[in-house]
C-alpha positions as CSV (number, residue, x, y, z in Angstrom):
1,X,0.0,0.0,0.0
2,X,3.1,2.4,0.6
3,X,4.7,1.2,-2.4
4,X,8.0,0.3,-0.1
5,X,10.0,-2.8,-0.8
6,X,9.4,-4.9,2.3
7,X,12.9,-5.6,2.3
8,X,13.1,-2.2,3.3
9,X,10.5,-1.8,5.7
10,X,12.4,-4.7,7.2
11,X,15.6,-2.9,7.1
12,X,13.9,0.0,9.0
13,X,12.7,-1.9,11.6
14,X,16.1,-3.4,12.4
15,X,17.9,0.0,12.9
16,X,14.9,1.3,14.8
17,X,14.9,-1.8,17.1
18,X,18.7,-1.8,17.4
19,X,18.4,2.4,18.5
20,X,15.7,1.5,20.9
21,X,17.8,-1.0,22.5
22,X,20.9,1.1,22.5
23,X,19.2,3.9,24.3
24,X,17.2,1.3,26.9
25,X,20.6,-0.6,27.8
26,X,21.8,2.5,29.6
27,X,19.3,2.3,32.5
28,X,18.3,0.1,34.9
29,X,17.8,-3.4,34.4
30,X,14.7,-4.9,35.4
31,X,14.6,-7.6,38.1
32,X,14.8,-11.2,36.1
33,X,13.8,-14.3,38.7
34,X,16.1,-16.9,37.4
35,X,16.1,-19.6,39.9
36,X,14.8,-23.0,39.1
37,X,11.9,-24.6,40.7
38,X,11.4,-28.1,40.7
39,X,7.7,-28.2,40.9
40,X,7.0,-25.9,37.6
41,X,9.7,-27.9,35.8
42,X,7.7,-31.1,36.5
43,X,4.2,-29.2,35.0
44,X,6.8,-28.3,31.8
45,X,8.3,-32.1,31.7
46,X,4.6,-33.4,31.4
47,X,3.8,-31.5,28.9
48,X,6.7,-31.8,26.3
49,X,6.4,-35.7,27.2
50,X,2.9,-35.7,26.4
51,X,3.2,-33.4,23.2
52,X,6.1,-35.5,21.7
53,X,4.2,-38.8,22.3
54,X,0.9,-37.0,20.6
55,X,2.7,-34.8,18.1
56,X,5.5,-37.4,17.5
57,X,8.1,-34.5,17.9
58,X,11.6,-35.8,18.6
59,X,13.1,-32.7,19.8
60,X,10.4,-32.4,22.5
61,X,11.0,-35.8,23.5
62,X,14.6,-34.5,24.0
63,X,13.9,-31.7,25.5
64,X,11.9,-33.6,28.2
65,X,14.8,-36.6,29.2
66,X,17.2,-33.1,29.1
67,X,15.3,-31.8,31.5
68,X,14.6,-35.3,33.4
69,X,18.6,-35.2,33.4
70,X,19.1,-32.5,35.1
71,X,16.7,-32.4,37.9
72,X,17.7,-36.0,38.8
73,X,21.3,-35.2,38.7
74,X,21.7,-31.6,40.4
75,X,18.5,-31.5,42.8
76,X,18.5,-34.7,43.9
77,X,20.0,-34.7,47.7
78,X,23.0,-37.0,48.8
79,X,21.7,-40.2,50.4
80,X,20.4,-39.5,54.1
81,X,21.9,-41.6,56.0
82,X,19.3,-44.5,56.7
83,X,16.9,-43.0,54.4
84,X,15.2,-45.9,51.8
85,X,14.1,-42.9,49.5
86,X,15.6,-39.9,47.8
87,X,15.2,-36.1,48.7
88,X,15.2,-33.4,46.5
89,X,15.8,-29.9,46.7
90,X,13.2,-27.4,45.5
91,X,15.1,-24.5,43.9
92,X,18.8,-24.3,42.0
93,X,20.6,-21.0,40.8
94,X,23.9,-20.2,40.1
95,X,25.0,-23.6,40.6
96,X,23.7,-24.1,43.1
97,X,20.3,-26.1,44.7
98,X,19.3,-25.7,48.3
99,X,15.9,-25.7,50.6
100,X,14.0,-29.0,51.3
101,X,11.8,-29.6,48.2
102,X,7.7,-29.0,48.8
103,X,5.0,-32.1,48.2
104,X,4.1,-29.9,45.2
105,X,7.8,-30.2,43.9
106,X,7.6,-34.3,44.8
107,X,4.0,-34.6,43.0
108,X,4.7,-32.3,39.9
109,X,7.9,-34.1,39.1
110,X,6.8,-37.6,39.9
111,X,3.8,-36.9,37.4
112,X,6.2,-35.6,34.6
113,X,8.4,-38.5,35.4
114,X,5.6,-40.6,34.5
115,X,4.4,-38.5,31.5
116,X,8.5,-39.0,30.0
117,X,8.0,-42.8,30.9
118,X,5.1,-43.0,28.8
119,X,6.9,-41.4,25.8
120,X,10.4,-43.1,26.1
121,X,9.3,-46.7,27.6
122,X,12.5,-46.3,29.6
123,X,11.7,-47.8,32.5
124,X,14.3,-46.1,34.6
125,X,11.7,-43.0,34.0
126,X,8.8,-44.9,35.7
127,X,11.2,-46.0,38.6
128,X,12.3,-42.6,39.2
129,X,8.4,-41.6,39.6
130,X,8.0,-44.5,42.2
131,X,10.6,-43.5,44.5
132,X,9.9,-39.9,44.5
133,X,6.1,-41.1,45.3
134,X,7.8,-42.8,47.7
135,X,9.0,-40.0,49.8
136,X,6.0,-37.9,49.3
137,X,3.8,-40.6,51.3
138,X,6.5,-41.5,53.7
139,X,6.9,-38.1,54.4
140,X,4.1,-35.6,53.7
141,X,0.6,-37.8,54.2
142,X,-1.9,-36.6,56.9
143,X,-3.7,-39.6,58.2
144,X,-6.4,-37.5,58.2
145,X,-5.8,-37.7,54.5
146,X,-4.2,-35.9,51.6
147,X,-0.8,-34.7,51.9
148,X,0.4,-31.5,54.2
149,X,3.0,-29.1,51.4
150,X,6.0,-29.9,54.2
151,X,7.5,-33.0,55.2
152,X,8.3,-34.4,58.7
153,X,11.6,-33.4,58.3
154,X,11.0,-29.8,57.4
155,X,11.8,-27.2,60.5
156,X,8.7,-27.5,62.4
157,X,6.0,-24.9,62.2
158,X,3.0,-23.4,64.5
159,X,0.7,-25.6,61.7
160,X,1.9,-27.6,58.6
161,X,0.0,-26.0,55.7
162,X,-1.3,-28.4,53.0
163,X,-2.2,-27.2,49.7
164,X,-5.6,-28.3,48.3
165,X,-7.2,-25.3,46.0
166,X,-6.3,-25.2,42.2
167,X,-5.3,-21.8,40.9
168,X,-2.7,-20.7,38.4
169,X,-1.2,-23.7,39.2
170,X,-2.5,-27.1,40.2
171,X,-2.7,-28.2,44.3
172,X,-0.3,-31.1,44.8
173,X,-2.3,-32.9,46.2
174,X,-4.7,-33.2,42.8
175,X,-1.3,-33.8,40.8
176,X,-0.6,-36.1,43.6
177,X,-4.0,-38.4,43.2
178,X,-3.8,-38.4,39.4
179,X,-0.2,-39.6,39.5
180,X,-1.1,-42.1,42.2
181,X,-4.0,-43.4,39.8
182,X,-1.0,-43.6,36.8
183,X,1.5,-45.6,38.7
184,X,-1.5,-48.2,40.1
185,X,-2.2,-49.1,36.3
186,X,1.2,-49.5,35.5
187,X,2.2,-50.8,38.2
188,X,-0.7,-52.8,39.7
189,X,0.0,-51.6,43.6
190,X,-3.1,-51.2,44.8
191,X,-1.5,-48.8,47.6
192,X,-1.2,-46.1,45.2
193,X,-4.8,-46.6,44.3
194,X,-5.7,-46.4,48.1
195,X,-3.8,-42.9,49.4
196,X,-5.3,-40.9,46.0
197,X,-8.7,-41.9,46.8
198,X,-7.8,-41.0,50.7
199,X,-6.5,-37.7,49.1
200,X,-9.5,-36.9,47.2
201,X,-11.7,-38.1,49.7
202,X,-11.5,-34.9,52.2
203,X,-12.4,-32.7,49.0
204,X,-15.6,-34.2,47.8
205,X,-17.8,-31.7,49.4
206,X,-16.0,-28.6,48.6
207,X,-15.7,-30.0,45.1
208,X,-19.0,-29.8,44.8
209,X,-20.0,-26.9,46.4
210,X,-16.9,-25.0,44.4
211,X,-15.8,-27.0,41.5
212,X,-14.1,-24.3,39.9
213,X,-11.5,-23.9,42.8
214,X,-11.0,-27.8,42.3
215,X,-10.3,-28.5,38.6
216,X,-7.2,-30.6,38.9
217,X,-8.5,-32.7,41.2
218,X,-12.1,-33.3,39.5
219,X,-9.6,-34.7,36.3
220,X,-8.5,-37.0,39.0
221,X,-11.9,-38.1,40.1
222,X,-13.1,-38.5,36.4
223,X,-9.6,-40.3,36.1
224,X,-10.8,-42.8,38.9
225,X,-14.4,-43.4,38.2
226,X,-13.9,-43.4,34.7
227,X,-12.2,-47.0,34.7
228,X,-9.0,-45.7,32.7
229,X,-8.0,-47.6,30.0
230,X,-4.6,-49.5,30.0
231,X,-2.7,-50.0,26.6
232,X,-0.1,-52.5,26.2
233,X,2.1,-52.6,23.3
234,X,4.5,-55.3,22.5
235,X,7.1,-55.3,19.9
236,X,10.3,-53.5,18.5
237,X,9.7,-49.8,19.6
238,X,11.7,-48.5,17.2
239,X,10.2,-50.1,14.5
240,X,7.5,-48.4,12.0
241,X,4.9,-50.8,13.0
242,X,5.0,-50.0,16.8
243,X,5.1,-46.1,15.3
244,X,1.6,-46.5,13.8
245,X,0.4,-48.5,16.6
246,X,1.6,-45.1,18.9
247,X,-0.1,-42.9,16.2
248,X,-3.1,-45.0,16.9
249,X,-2.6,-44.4,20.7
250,X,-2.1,-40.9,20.5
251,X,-4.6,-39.9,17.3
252,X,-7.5,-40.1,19.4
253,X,-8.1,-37.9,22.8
254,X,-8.6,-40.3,25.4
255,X,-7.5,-38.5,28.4
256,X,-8.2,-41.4,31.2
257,X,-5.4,-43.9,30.0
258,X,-1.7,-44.5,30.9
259,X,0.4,-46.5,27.8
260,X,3.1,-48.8,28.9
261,X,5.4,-50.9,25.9
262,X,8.2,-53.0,25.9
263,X,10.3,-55.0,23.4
264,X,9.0,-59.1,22.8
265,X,11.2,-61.0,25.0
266,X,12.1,-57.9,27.0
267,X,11.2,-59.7,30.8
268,X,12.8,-57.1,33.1
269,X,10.4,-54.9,31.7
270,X,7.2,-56.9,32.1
271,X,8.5,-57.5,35.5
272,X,8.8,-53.2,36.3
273,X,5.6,-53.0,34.7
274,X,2.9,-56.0,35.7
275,X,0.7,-54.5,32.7
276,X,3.2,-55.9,30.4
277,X,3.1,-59.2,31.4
278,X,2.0,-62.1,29.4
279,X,1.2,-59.9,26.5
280,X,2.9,-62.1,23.6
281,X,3.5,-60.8,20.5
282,X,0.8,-61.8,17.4
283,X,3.0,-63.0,14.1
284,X,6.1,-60.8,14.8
285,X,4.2,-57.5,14.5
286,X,3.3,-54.6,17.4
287,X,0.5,-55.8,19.1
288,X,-1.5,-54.1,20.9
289,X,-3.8,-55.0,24.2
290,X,-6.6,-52.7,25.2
291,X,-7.0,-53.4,28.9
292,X,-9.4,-51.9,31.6
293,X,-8.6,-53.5,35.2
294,X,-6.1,-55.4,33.7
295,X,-9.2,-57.5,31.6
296,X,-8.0,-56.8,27.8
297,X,-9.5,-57.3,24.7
298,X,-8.1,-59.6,22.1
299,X,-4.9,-58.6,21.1
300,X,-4.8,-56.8,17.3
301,X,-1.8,-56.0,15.1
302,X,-4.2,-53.6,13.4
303,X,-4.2,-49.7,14.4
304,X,-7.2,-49.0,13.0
305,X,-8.9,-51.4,15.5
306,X,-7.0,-49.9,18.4
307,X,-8.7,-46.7,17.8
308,X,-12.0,-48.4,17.5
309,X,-11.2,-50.2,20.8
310,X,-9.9,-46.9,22.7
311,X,-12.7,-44.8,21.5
312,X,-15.4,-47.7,22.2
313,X,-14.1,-47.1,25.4
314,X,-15.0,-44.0,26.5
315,X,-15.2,-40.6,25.6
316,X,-12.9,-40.1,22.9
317,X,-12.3,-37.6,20.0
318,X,-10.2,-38.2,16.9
319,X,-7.5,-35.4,17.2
């Protein structure tokens, strides 16, 4: 409309940008918080885990075991002496990490952790999840139920706070249930089943008296009530027949599932993850077993009928 080359418009936006930030560098900074927090990394790893399993991006599949890498490796305390599970710290800057990490920072990351597992199959993922769970209920459950947001061996405080509203950010103790529910599919421990429901228990009436101050946790109860379903796949994972049968898995939104795989043969795996168990193979191809308290349907090599199966199952929507 001005009749100027956009190369040029372009040009003059450079040098006016370039003027603009000469002129700003010579005042005051602004305040930048650049500490890490391992709670709000465990909301980020479940979400490039779970958009590189449905987008079948590799480089947010790296980005996600990067991440996993580094909080394991730098905010994970030296072994406490008699201590059967880890610690972590919750925040790290300049090369550093200190203070005791929150039940938020153990339920966040454990639910990430679980999120990577289901993208990677490496199983060393999943186990990571089941010790930090670990801690959390070692350490942070109120018999009363739910989970307090310090642990016993926090400084002690006038009252222990415990965090059970969903705002900006989810309570831990709604990550907490929903992660619990996860790792009792995969895992078949039915005491994971038995402290989310005793965490989501103390809530029911405020849920329903306020169910917009309880979002998170309402995904949890649908999560529970809604019989999940369990997908097993068998075969070579690296192989384009498992990659259509994770298309499949992933092509449809079926939010109440968890998806566990291994290779045929693979026994240490089956063993880390009961769901995987005497699934065999069907004529050397990926199989796949559509499962809903651990009662599956016949196994099928074909991905089309996996998406029948998972959508047949419950509220489903072709993505």
């Amino acid at each position: 409309a001005t009749g100027v080359p956009v190369e040029r418009l372009e040009e003059i936006a450079d040098r006016g940008k370039k003027a603009l930030y000469e002129v700003r560098s010579k005042r005051i900074w602004p305040g930048r918080d650049e500490k890490i927090l391992v709670g709000w990394n465990g909301l980020m790893l479940r979400a490039f885990a779970e958009a590189a399993s449905i987008l079948d991006r590799v480089d947010y599949r790296e980005v996600a075991v990067r991440n996993a890498e580094f909080i394991l490796s730098t905010l994970m305390q030296p072994e406490q002496e008699g201590a059967r599970e880890p610690r972590l710290f919750r925040t790290y800057k300049d090369g550093k990490a200190h203070i005791e990490a929150f039940a938020e920072d153990y339920a966040f990351y454990s639910d990430g952790l679980i999120s990577l597992y289901e993208s990677t199959f490496d199983p060393k993922w999943l186990e990571s999840a089941r010790r930090l769970m670990t801690t959390l209920v070692e350490h942070f459950w109120d018999e009363k139920g739910g989970f307090f947001s310090t642990a016993d061996f926090h400084e002690s405080l006038v009252s222990r706070p415990k965090d059970l509203y969903d705002n900006a950010t989810p309570s831990a103790n709604s990550v907490a249930a929903e992660a619990l529910l996860r790792l009792y599919l995969l895992t078949g421990d039915a005491e994971y089943e038995k402290y989310a429901v005793e965490a989501m228990r103390p809530l029911l009436d405020a849920m329903g008296k306020a169910p917009a101050a309880f979002g998170r946790v309402l995904c949890a109860l649908d999560f529970y009530l809604s019989a999940a379903s369990e997908v097993a796949l068998v075969g070579e994972l690296g192989s384009e027949g498992m990659k259509e049968m994770l298309r499949a898995v992933w092509g449809v939104y079926v939010p109440n599932k968890v998806v566990a795989a291994r290779e045929a043969g693979d026994d240490e795996a089956a063993r880390l993850v009961p769901l995987l168990a005497d699934r065999p193979q069907v004529d050397d191809k990926a199989t796949a077993y559509i499962c809903r308290n651990y009662v599956c349907e016949a196994p099928t090599t074909d991905p089309a009928e996996v998406r029948r199966l998972l959508v047949g199952r419950g509220s489903a929507v072709n993505c």
